[in-house]
C-alpha positions in Angstrom: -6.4 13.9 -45.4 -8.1 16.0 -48.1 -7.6 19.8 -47.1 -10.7 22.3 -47.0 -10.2 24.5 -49.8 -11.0 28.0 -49.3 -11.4 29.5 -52.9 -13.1 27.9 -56.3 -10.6 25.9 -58.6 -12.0 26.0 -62.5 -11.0 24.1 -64.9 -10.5 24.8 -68.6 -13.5 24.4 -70.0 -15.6 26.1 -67.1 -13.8 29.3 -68.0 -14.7 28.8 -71.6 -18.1 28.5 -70.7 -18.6 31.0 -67.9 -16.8 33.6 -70.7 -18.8 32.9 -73.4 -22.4 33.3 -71.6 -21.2 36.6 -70.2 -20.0 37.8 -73.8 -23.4 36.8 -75.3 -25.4 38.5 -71.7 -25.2 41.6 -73.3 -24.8 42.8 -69.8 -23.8 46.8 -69.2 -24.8 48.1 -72.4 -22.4 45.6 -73.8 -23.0 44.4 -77.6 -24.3 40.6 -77.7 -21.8 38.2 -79.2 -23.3 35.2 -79.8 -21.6 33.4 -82.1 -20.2 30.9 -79.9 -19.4 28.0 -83.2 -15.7 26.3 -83.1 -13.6 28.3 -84.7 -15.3 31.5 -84.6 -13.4 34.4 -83.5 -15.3 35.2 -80.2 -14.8 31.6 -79.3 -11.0 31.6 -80.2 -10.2 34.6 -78.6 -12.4 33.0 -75.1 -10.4 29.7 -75.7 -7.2 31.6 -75.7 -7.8 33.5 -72.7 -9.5 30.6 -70.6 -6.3 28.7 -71.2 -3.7 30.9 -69.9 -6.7 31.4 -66.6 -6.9 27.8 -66.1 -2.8 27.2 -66.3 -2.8 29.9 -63.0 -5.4 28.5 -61.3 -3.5 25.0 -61.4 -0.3 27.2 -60.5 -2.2 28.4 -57.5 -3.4 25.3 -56.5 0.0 24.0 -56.3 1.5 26.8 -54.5 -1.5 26.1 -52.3 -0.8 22.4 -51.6 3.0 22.9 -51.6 2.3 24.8 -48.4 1.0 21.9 -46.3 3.0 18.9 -44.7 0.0 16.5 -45.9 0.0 17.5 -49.9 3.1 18.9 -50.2 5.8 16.4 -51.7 9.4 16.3 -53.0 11.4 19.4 -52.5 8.4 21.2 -51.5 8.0 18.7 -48.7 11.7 19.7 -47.9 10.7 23.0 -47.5 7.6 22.3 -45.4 9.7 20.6 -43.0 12.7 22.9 -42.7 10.3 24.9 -40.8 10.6 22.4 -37.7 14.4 22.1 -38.6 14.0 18.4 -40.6 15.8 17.4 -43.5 15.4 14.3 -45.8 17.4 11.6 -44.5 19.3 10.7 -47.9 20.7 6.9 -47.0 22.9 5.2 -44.2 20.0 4.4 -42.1 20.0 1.5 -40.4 16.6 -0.5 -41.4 14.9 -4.2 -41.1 11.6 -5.1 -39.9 10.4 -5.5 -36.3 7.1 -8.0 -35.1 4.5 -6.5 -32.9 3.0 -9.2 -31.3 0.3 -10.4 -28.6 -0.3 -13.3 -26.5 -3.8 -13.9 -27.4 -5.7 -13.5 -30.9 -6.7 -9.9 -31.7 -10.3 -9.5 -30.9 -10.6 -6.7 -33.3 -8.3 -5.0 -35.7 -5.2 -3.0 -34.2 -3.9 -0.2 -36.6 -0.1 0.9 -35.7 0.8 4.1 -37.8 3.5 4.8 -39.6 6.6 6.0 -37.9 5.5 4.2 -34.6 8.7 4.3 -32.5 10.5 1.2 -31.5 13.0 1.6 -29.2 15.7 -0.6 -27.4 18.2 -1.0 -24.6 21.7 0.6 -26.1 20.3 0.6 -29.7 19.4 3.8 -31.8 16.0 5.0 -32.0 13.6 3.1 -34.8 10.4 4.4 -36.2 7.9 2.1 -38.6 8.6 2.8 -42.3 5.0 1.9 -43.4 1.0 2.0 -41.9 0.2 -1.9 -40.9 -2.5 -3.8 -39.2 -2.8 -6.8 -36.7 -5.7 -8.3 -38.2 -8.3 -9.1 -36.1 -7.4 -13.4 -34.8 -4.0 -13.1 -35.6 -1.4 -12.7 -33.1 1.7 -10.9 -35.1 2.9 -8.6 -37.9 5.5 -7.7 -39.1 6.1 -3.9 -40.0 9.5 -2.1 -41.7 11.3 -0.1 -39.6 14.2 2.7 -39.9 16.5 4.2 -37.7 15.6 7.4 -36.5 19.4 9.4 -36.6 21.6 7.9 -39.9 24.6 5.8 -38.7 25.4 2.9 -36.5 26.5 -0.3 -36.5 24.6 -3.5 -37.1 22.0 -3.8 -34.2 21.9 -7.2 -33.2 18.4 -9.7 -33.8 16.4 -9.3 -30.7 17.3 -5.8 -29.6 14.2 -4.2 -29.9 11.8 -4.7 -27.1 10.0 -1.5 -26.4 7.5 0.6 -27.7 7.9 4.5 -26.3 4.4 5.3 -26.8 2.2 1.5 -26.4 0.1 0.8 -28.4 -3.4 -0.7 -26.9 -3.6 -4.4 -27.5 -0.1 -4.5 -28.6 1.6 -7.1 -25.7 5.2 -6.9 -27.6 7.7 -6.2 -30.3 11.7 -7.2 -31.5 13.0 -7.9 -34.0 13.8 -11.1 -35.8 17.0 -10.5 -37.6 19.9 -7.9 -37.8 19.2 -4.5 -38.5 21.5 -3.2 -41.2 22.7 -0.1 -43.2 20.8 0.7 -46.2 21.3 3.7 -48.7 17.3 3.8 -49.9 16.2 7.7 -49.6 14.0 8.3 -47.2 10.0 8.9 -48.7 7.5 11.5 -48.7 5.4 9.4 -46.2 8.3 8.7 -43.9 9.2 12.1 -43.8 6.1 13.4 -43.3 5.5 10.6 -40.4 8.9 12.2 -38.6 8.2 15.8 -38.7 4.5 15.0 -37.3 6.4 13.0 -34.2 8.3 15.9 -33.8 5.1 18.2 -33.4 4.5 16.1 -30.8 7.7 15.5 -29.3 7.8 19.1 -28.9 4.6 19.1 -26.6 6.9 19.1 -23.5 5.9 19.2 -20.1 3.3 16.6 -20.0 2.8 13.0 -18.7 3.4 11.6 -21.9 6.0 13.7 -23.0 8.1 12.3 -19.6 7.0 8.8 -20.5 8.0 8.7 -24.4 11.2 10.9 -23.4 12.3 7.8 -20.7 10.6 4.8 -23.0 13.1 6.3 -25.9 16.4 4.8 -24.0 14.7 1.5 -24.0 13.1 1.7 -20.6 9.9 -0.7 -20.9 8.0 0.3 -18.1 7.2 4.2 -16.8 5.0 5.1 -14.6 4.4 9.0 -13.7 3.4 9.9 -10.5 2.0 13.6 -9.8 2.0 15.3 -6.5 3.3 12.4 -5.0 1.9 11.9 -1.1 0.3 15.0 -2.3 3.3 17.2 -2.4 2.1 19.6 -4.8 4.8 21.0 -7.5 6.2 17.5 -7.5 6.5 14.5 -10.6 8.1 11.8 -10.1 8.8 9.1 -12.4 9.2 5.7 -11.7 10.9 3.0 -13.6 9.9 -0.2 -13.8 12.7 -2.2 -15.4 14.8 -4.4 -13.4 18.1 -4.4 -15.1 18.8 -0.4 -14.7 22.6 0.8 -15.0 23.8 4.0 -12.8 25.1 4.9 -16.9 21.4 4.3 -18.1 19.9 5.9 -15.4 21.5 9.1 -15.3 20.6 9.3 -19.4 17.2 9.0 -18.6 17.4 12.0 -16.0 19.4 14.1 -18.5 16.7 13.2 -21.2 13.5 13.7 -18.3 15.4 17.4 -17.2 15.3 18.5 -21.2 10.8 18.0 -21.4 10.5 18.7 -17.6 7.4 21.1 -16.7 9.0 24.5 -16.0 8.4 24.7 -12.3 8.3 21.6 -11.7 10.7 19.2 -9.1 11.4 16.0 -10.8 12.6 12.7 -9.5 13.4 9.5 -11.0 14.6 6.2 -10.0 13.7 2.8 -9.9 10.9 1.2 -8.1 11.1 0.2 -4.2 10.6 -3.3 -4.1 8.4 -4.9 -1.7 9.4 -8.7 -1.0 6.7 -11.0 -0.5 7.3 -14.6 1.6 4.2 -17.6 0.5 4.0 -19.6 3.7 1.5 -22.2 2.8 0.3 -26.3 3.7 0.0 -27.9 0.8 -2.0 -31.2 0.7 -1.2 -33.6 -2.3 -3.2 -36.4 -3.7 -1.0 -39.0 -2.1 1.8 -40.4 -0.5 4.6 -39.2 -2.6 8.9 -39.8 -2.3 11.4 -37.1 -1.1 12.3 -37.0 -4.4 8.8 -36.6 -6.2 8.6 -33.6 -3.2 11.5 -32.1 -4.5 10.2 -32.0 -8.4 6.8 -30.3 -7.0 8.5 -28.2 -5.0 11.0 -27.0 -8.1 7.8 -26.6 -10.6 5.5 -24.2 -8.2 8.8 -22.1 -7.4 9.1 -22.0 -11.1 6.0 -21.2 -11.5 5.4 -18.5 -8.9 9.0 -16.6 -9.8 7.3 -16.4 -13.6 3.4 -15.1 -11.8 5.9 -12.3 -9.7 8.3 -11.4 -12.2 5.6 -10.3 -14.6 4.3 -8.1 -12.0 3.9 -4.3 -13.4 4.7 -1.4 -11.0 1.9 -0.8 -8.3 -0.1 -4.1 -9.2 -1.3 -5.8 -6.1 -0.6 -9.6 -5.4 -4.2 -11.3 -4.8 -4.6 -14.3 -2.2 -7.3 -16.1 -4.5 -4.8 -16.0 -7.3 -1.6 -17.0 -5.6 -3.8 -20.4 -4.5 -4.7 -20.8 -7.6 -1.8 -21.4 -9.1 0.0 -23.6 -5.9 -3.2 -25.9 -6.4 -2.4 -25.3 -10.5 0.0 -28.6 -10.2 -1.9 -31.6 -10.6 -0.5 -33.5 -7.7 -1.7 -30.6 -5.3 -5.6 -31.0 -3.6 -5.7 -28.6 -0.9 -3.5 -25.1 0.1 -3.9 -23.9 3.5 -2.4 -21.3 5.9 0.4 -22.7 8.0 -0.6 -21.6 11.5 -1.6 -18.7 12.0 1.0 -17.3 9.7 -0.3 -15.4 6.9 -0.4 -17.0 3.3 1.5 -13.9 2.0 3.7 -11.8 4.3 5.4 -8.3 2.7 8.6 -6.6 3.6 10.6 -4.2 2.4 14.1 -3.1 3.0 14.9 -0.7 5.7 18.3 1.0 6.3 20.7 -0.4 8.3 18.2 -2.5 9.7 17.6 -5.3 7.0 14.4 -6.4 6.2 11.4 -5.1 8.2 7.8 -6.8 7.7 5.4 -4.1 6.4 2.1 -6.6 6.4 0.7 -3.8 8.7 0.0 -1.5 5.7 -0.2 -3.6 2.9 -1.6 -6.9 4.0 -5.3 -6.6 3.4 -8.0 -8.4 5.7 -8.6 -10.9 2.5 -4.8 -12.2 2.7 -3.7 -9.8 -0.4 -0.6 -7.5 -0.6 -1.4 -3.7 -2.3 1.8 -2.3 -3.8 1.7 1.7 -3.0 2.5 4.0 -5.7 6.2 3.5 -7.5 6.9 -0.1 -5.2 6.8 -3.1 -6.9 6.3 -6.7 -5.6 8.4 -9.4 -6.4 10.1 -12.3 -4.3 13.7 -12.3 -2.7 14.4 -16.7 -2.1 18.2 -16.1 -0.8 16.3 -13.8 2.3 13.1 -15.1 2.1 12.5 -18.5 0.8 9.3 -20.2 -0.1 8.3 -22.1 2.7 5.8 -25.3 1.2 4.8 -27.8 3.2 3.8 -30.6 0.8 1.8 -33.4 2.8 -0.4 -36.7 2.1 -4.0 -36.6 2.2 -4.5 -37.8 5.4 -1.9 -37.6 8.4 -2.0 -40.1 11.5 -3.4 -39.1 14.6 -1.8 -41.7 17.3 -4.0 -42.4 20.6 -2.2 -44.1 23.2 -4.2 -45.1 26.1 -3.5 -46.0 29.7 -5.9 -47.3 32.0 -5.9 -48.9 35.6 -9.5 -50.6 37.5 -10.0 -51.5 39.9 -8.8 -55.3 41.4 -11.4 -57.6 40.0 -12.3 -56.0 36.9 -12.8 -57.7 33.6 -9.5 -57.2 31.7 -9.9 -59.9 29.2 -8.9 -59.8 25.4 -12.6 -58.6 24.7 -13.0 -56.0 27.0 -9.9 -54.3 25.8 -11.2 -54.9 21.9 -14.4 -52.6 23.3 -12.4 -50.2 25.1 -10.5 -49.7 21.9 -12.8 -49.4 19.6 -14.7 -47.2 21.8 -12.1 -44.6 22.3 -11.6 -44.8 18.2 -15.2 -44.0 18.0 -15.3 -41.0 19.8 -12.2 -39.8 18.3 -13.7 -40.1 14.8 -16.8 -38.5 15.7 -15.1 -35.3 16.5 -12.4 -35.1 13.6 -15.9 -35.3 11.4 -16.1 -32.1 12.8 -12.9 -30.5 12.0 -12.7 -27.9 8.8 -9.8 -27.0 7.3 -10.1 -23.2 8.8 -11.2 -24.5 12.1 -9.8 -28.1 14.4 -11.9 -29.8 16.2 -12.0 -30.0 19.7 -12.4 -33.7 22.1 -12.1 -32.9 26.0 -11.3 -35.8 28.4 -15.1 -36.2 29.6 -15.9 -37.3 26.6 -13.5 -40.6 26.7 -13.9 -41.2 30.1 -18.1 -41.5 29.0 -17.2 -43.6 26.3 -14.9 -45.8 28.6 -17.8 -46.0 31.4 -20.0 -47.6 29.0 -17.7 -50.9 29.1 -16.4 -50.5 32.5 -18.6 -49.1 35.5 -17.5 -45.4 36.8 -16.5 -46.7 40.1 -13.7 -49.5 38.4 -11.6 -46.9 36.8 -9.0 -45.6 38.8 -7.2 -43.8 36.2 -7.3 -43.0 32.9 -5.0 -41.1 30.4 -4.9 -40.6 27.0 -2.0 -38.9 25.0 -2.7 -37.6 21.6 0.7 -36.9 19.3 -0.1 -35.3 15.8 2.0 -36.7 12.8 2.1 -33.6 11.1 4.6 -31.9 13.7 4.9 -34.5 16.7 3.2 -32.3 19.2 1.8 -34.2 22.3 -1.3 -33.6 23.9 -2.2 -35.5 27.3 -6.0 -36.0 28.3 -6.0 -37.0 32.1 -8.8 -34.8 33.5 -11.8 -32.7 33.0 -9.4 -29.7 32.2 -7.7 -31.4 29.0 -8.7 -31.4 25.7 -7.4 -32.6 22.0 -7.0 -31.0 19.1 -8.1 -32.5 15.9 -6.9 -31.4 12.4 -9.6 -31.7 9.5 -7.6 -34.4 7.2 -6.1 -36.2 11.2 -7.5 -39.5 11.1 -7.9 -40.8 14.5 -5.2 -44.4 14.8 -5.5 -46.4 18.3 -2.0 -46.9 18.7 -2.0 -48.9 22.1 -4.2 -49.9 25.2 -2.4 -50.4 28.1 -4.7 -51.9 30.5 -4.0 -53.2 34.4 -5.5 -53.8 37.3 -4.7 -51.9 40.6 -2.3 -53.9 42.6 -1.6 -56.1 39.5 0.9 -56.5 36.7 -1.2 -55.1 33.8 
């Protein structure tokens, strides 16, 4: 950055010009010397003195940019930044290069500066040795970067997976291969890029001072939460990483307690996780094995463990998008409740007690879970398994019908065809109106009508109809006005068996 300069730098030959037309001026009484030819004496003597002038204004201008940490360089740089307490890091740093990547191409340019820090779990401090850009449709670059303190051992390929201060649009970043000890002297740039991220590591007691000071130890994901159920003096910070030691933890305490706000009560921990159980129906697009089940089964567990262990601190689960992906699988057609239990149910642990359901106050009306500041929602399968019900497209409804006449009533072959395919009728004209949120309903008037058109009213001395659902072997019996049937939307109506006799007979 070009600095604002605050006096008027001339060079040589404007002070041989500005002295020669004030010696010719004649100004203050003064005798005109005009004789401004090379190698005249007025001109040599103005030569003479505009050189030794120009030679101090350069001086000054040196002493001038020596004094900032954005012109100075070399050993005035050194003495720039022994002001914050810095010193030129003179070799035995551990250096190598780190990727900074995202899952999609860039949609525009994303500038990361140059001592960026790049942290990891157990592994020194890094910072970027150089300015670089992820170009706009490109998903990766690859920047330089240098161990913060000199020392080490070799840190592993893959250690690196943090940044302390993210970078928008930036989804990731590691490193590919070892980082190793190098002697190279640290440059003006890099030193420069250190003492300004000590300026503002010095700018304690705010939300991103607590954020960079726990990202530093490798944490990935912080979150700082401020008057917290609107305690006021309170901060707490929540950590978001799974994989937390009691070691680690305490670390990142002793490193929160050193930029806490003076004043301030701070707590830190991990997040309380909230557990979520999928209860869902799943129709599939036919008639598979036990063993093609199991497959489906594996692939949408795998599937939803990847969707909920992504999940960032306070981000809700969403009903729409938990469907989605269980109809994601090619072989599944349809997801619905199972009952009336709820597509996703939350709980959380409570002491000494075990797991309590908490769909009270975070189950919305729309079937999605909210996550309340600092909890986080993942699943738990040894406690609360996923329970999928994968089944065909269309399950059997048997209808097994009993009924006695009168003596002297038709009970030939034919009549009992009619009877038959009468009750199948009015069976399948109610499941047509079954919806998958809403059975359908067939009362016993309605097949005692349908019977009475083949058989007068007066003939029938009994008639009973028991209805048993594939799906869970319930039985429903229809043997007067007060009964009714249930019928699921994909239940297809199957005549099973008409028994038919006549009172006093054998059937």
């Amino acid at each position: 950055m070009a600095l604002e300069r605050v006096y008027l730098k001339k060079g040589f030959s404007d002070v041989v010009d500005a002295l020669l037309a004030d010696i010719a001026s004649g100004l203050g009484g003064r005798l005109a010397l005009t004789d401004a030819n090379e190698g005249s004496v007025v001109r040599t003597l103005a030569e003479a003195f505009a050189r030794e002038l120009a030679v101090c204004y350069e001086q000054l201008d040196s002493v001038y940019r020596n004094a900032y940490l954005d012109s100075a360089s070399g050993p005035a740089l050194d003495n720039v930044v022994a002001l914050l307490g810095l010193e030129r890091q003179r070799g035995g740093h551990l250096e190598g290069t780190a990727v900074f990547s995202r899952g999609q191409p860039a949609p525009e340019d994303i500038h990361i500066p140059l001592g960026t820090l790049v942290a990891g779990r157990d592994v020194p401090l890094f910072a970027t040795t150089a300015n670089a850009v992820l170009d706009k449709g490109e998903r990766l670059v690859v920047v330089g970067v240098r161990a913060v303190e000199p020392g080490g051992t070799t840190v592993k390929a893959g250690a690196l997976a943090s940044l302390p201060r993210p970078i928008a649009g930036v989804d990731a970043v590691s490193n590919p291969g070892d980082l190793v000890l190098r002697q190279r002297e640290e440059t003006d740039d890099e030193l420069r890029a250190r003492a300004r991220r000590l300026v503002l590591s010095s700018n304690t007691g705010t939300v991103a001072a607590l954020e960079e000071a726990a990202r530093s130890l490798g944490i990935r994901e912080v979150q700082v939460i401020e008057n917290p159920e609107g305690r006021p003096g309170e901060v707490e910070v929540v950590l978001g990483d799974r994989d937390i030691a009691p070691q680690l933890l305490e670390e990142v305490k002793n490193r929160l307690e050193n930029v806490r706000p003076a004043g301030i009560v701070l707590r830190c921990g991990p997040a309380t996780p909230v557990f979520v159980q999928i209860t869902a129906t799943l129709t599939l697009n036919a008639a598979v094995s036990e063993r093609e089940q199991a497959d489906i089964q594996k692939r949408l567990t795998g599937v939803l463990t990847d969707y909920f262990g992504a999940l960032k601190v306070g981000e809700a689960v969403r009903d729409a998008k938990i469907r989605a992906l269980l109809l994601g699988h090619e072989a599944v057609v349809g997801c619905e409740r199972t009952g009336q239990r709820p597509l996703l149910e939350p709980f959380v642990w409570k002491d000494g007690s075990g797991l309590e359901s908490v769909a009270y106050r975070a189950l919305m009306g729309n079937g999605d879970v909210l996550a309340g500041p600092g909890e986080r929602i993942g699943l738990y399968p040894e406690a609360l398994p996923l329970r999928l019900s994968l089944e065909p497209p269309k399950l059997d409804l048997w209808v097994d019908t009993t009924l006695t006449v009168a003596a002297g009533t038709p009970t030939a072959a034919g009549v009992q065809a009619r009877i038959t395919g009468a009750i199948k009728d009015v069976f399948d004209k109610a499941a047509a109106k079954a919806t998958a949120e809403t059975p359908a309903s067939l009362g016993y008037a309605a097949v005692r009508e349908a019977v009475t058109n083949i058989i007068p009213p007066e003939a029938i001395v009994r008639l009973r109809v028991t209805v048993t659902h594939e799906r869970d072997g319930l039985a429903e019996e229809l043997d007067d006005d007060t009964d009714v049937a249930s019928i699921g939307a994909r239940e297809q109506p199957m005549p099973r068996k008409l028994t038919l006799r006549a009172e006093g007979g054998d059937g």
